[in-house]
Each structure stands twice: as C-alpha cells, then as structure tokens.
DOKE-929970 format. One line per 5 residues: number of its first residue (from 1); their letters; for each residue x, y, z of N, C-alpha, C. Coordinates in nm, 4 decimals. Layout:
<sites>
NUM) a) X:Y:Z:X:Y:Z:X:Y:Z  ...;
</sites>
This chain:
<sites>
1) xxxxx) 1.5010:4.7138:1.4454:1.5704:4.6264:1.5356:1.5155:4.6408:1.6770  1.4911:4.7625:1.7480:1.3985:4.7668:1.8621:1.3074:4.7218:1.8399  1.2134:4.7262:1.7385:1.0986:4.7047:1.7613:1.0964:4.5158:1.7566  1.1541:4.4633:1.7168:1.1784:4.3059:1.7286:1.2738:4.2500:1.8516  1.3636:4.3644:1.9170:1.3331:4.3550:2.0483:1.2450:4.3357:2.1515;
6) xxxxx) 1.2031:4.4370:2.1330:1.0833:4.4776:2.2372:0.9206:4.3850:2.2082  0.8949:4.2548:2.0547:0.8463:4.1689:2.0742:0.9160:4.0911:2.1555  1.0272:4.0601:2.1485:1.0916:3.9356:2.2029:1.0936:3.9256:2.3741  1.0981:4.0725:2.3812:1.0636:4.0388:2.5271:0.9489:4.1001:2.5949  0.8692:4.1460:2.5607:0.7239:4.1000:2.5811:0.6628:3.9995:2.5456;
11) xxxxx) 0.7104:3.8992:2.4796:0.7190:3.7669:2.4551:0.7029:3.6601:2.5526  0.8976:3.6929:2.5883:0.9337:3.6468:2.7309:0.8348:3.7194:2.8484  0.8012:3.7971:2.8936:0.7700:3.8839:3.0050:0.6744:3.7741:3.0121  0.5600:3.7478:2.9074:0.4359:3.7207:2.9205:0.4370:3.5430:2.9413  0.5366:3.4826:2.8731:0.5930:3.3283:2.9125:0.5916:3.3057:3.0773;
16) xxxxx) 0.6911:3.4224:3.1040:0.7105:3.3947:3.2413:0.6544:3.4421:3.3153  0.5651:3.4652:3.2861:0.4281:3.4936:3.4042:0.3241:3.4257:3.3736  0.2717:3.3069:3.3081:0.2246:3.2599:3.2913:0.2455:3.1378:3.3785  0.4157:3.0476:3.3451:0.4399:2.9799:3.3789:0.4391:2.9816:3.5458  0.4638:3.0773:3.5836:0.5210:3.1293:3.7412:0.3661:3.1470:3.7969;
21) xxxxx) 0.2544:3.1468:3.7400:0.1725:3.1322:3.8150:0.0541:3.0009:3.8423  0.1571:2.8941:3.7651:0.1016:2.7485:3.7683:0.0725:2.6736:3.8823  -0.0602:2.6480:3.8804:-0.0741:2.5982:3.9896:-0.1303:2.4353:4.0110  -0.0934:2.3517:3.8924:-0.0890:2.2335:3.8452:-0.0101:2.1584:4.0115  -0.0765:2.0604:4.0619:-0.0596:1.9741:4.2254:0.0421:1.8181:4.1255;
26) xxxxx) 0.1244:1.8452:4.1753:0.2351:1.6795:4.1127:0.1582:1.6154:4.2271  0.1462:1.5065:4.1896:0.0952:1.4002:4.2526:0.2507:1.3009:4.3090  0.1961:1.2544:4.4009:0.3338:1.1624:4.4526:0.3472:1.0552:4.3658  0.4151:0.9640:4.3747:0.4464:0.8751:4.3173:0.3716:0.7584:4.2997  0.3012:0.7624:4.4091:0.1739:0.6413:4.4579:0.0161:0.7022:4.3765;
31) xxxxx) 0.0635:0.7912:4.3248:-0.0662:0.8532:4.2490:-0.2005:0.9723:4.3483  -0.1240:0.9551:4.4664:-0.2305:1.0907:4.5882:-0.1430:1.1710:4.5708  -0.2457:1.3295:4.5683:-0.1467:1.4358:4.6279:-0.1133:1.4481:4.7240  0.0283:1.5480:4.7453:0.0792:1.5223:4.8654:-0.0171:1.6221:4.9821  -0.0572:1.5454:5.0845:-0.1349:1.6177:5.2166:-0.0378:1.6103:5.3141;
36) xxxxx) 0.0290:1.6441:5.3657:0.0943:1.6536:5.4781:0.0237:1.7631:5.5573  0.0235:1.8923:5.4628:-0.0328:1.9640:5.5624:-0.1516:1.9742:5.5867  -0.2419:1.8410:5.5683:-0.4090:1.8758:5.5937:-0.4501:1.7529:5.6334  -0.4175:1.7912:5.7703:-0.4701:1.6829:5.8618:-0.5975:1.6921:5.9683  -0.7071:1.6571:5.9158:-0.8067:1.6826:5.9778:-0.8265:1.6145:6.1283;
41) xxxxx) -0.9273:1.6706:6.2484:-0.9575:1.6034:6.3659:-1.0722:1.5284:6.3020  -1.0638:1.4076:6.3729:-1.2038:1.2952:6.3101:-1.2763:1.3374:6.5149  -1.3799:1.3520:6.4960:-1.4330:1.2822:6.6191:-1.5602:1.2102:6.5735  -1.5856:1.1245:6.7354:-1.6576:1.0660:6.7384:-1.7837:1.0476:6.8715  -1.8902:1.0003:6.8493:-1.9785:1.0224:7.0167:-2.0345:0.8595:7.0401;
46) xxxxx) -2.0148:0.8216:7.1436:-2.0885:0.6823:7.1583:-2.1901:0.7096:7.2859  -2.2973:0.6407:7.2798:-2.3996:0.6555:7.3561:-2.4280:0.5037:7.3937  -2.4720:0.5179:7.5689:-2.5198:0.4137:7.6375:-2.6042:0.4176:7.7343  -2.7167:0.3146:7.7359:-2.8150:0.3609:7.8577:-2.7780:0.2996:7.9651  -2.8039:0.3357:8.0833:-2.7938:0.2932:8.1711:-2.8506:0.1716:8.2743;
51) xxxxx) -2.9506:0.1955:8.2641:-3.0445:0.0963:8.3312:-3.0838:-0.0676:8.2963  -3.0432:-0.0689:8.1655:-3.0148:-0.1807:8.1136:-2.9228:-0.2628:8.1019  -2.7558:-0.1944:8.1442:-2.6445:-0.2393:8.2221:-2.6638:-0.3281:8.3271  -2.5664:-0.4578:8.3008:-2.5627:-0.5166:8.4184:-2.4979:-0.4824:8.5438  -2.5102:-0.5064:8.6332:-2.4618:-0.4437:8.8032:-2.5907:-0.4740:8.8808;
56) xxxxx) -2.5675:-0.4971:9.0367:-2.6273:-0.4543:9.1453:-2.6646:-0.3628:9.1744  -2.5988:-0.2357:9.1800:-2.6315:-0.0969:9.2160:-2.6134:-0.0245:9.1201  -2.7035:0.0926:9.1147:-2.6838:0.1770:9.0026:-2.5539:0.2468:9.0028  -2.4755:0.2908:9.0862:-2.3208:0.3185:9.0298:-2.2746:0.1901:8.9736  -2.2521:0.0697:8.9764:-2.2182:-0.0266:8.8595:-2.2621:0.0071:8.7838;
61) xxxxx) -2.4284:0.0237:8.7316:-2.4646:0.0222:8.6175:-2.4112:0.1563:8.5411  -2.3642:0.2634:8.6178:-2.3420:0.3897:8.5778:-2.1929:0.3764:8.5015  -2.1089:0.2808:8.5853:-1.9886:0.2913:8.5391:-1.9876:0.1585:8.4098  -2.0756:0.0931:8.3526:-2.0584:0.0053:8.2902:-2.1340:0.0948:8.1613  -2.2231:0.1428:8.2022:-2.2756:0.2953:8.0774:-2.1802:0.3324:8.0647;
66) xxxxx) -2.0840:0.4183:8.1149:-1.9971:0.4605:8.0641:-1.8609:0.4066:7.9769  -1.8044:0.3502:8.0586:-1.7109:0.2029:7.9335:-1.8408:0.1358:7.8244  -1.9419:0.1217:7.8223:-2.0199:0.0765:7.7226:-2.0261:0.1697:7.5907  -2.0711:0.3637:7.6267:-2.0773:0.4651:7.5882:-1.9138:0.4835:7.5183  -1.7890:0.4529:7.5740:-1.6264:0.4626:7.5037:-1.6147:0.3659:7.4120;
71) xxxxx) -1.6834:0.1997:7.4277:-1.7055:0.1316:7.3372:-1.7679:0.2004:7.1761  -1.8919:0.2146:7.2070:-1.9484:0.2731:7.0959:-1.8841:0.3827:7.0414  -1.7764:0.4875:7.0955:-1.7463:0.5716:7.0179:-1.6344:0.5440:6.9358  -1.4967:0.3912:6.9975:-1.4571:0.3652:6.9103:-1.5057:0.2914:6.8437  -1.5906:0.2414:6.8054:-1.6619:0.1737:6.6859:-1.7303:0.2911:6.5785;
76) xxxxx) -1.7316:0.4225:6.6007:-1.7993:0.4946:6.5439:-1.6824:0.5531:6.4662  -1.5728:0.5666:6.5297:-1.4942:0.6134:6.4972:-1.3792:0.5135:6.4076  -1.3913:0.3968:6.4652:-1.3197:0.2749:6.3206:-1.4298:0.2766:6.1614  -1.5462:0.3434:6.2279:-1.6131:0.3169:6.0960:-1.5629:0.4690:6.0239  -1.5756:0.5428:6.0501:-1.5073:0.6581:5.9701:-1.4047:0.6315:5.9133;
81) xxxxx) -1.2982:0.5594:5.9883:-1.1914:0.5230:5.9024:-1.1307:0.4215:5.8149  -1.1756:0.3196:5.8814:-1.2319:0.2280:5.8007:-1.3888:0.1945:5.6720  -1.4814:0.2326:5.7046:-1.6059:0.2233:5.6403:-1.6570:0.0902:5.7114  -1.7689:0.0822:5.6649:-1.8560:-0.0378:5.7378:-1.8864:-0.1621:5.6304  -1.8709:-0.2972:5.6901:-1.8997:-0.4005:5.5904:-2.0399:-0.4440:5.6045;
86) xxxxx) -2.1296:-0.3994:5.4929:-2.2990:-0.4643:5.5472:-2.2942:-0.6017:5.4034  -2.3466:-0.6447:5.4673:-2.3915:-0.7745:5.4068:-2.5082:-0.7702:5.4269  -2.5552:-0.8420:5.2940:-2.7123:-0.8005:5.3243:-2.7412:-0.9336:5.2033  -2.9205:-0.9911:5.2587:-2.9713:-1.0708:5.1790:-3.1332:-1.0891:5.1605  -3.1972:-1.1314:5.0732:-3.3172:-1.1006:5.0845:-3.3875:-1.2084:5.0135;
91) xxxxx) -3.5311:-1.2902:5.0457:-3.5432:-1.3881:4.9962:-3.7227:-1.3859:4.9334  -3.7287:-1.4203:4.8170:-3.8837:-1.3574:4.7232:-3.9027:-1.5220:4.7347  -4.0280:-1.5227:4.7368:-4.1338:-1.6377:4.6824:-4.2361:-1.5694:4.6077  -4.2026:-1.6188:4.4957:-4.3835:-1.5833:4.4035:-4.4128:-1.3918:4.3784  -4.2554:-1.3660:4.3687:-4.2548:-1.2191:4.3681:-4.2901:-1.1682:4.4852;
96) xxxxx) -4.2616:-1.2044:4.5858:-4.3576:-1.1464:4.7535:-4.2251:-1.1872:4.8507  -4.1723:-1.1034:4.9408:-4.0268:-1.0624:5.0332:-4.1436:-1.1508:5.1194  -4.0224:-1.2578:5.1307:-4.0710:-1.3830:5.2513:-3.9491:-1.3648:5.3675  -3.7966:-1.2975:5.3239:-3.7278:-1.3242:5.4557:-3.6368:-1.1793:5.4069  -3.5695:-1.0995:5.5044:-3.4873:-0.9597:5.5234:-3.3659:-0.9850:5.6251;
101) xxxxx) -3.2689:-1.0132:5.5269:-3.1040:-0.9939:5.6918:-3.0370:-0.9021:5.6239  -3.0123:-0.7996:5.7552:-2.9128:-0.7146:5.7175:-2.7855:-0.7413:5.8177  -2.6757:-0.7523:5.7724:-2.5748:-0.7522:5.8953:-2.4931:-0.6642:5.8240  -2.4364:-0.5485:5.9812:-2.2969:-0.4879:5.9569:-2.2141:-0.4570:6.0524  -2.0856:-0.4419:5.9896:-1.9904:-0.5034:6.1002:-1.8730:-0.4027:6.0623;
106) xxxxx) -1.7641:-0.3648:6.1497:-1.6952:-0.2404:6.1448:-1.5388:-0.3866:6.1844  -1.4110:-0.3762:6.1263:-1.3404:-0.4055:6.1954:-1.1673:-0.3111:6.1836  -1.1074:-0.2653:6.2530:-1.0054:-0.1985:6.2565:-0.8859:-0.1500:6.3822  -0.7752:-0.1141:6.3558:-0.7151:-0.1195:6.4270:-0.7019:0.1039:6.4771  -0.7273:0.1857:6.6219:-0.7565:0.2306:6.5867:-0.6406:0.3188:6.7318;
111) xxxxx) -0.5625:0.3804:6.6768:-0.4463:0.4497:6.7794:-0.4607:0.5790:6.7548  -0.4135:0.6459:6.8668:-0.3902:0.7632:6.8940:-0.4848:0.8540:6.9291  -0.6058:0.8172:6.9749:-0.7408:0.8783:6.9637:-0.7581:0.9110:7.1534  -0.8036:1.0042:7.1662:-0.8400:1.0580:7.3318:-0.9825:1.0378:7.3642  -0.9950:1.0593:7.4395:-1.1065:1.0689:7.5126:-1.1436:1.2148:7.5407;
116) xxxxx) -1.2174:1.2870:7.4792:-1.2540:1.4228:7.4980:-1.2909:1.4339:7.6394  -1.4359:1.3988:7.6627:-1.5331:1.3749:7.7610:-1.6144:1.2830:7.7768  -1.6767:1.2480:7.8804:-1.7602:1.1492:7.9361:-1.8868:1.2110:8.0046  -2.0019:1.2198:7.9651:-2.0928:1.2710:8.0782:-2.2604:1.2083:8.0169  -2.3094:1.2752:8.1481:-2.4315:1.2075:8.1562:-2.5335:1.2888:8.0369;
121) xxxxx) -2.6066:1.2354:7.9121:-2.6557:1.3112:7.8228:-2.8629:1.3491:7.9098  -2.8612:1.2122:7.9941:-3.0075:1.2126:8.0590:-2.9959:1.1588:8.1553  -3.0930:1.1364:8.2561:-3.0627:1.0492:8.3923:-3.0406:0.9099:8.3374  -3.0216:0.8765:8.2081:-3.0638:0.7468:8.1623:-2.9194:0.7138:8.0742  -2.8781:0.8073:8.0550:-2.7711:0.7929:7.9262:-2.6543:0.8588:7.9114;
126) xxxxx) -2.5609:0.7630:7.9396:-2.4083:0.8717:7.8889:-2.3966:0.8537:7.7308  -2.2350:0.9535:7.7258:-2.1803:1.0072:7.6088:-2.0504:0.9939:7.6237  -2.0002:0.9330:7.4968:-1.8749:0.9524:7.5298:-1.8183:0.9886:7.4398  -1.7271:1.1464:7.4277:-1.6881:1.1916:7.2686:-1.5296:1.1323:7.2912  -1.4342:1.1154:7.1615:-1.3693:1.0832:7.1403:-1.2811:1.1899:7.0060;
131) xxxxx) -1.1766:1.2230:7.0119:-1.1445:1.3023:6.9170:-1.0101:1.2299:6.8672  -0.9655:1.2155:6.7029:-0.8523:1.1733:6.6609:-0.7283:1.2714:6.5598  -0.6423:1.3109:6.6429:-0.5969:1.3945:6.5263:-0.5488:1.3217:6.4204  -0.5501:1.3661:6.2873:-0.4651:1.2667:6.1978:-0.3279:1.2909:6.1780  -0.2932:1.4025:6.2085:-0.1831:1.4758:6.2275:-0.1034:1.3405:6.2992;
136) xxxxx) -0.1234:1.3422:6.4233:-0.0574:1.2472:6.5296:-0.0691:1.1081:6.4916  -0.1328:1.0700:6.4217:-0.1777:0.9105:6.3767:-0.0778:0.9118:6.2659  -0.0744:1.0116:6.1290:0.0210:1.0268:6.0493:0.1816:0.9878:6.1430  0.2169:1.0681:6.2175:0.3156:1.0764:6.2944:0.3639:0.9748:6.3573  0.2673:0.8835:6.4197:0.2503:0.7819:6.4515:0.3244:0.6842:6.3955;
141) xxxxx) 0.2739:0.6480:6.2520:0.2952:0.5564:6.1374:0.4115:0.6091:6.0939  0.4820:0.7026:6.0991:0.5963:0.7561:6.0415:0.6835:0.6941:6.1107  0.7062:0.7193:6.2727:0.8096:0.7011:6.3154:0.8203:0.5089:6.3588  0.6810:0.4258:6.3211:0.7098:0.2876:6.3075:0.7600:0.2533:6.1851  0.7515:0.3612:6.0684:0.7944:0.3069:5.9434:0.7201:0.2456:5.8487;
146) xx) 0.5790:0.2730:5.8435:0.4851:0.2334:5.8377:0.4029:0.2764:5.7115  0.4526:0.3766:5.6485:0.4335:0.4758:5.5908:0.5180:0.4709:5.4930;
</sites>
C-alpha cells in the first residue's frame, strides 16, 4: 500500500512540475502575442545639403537645410513604420531593356516622435536625428481609443 502511494505521488510531484514550468505565449484574441512590455525606440536621421537650398544668404540656406534635413527624417521614419510603396516597370523590345521606371513613395500618419538633434554633419550638410518611442505612441492610441 505505500509503495502505490509513493507511485502516486511521484506521479503527481512530476505532473506538477512539468506543468508549472510551461512556457507556451496565449496569443490575444486578434491572433499577436501580447507585447505591452516591448516597446522598442525607432529612430531615424535625415540629411540635407546646403548650398543647393533656396535663400539669398547662406543663413537662409542654412536654415532651409535644416527643416529640409527634419523633412527627410520623418520620411525615414514613416517608412519604418509604414514600409515603402515602389512601383516599378520595365519595357523589352526584341529581348533588349528599351525603358526602366522605378517610383517609391512612403505615405503615413506619424505622432509622437522628437527631435533628438540637429547639427551640421560638413560645412555642406546637416542632420537631423529623430527618435520615436513606441511605448508613448502605444499610449497615445490608447487613450484616443484607438486601440
């Protein structure tokens, strides 16, 4: 009789430590696991030259590099989150590439994102980094309901 005890619960012992160390992820309901807690920073860098800016004086052109340089980084940064749409086409005669278009195009809506820094990368060229938490963008969308 002990001894069919003492299977039964080394039985159990070994059930429940098996089970208790499952580490099987339930998926939400929408079919993703749940991330709440892994919210990565996205950044981003946009670059602009200067001299090719329109203005009179080179501080115009400096300050139009720079809003040019914040341009490009949110576009760098809608494409991360969004992805990029290329369209593309190509035209053969006689087995021989007679014409090549590539177009691509980024479009998105894109909140909560800062402005790290702004500075000069050459006498010729700013930078402009941009950082997004997703944390705060999550947060964001939560409290419009959005989510």
């Amino acid at each position: 009789m002990k001894f069919a005890q003492s299977i039964i619960l080394i039985c159990f012992l070994g059930l429940s430590t098996l089970t208790g160390c499952s580490s099987i992820d339930t998926p939400s309901p929408d079919g993703i696991t749940n991330l709440k807690n892994s919210f990565p920073v996205i950044t981003a860098t946009g670059y602009s030259i200067v001299n090719i800016q329109p203005g009179k004086t080179h501080d115009q052109k400096v300050l139009q590099a720079m809003r040019a340089s914040k341009l490009d980084a949110y576009r760098e940064l809608s494409e991360q989150l969004y992805g990029l749409q290329i369209d593309s086409t190509t035209t053969l005669r006689d087995i021989v590439q007679t014409d090549s278009h590539l177009e691509a195009s980024v479009s998105g809506l894109v909140r909560g994102a800062k402005v790290v820094r702004t500075y000069p990368l050459s006498k010729n060229v700013y930078a402009t980094e941009l950082q997004l938490d997703t944390k705060l963008l999550y947060r964001l969308y939560e409290i419009r309901g959005t989510l």
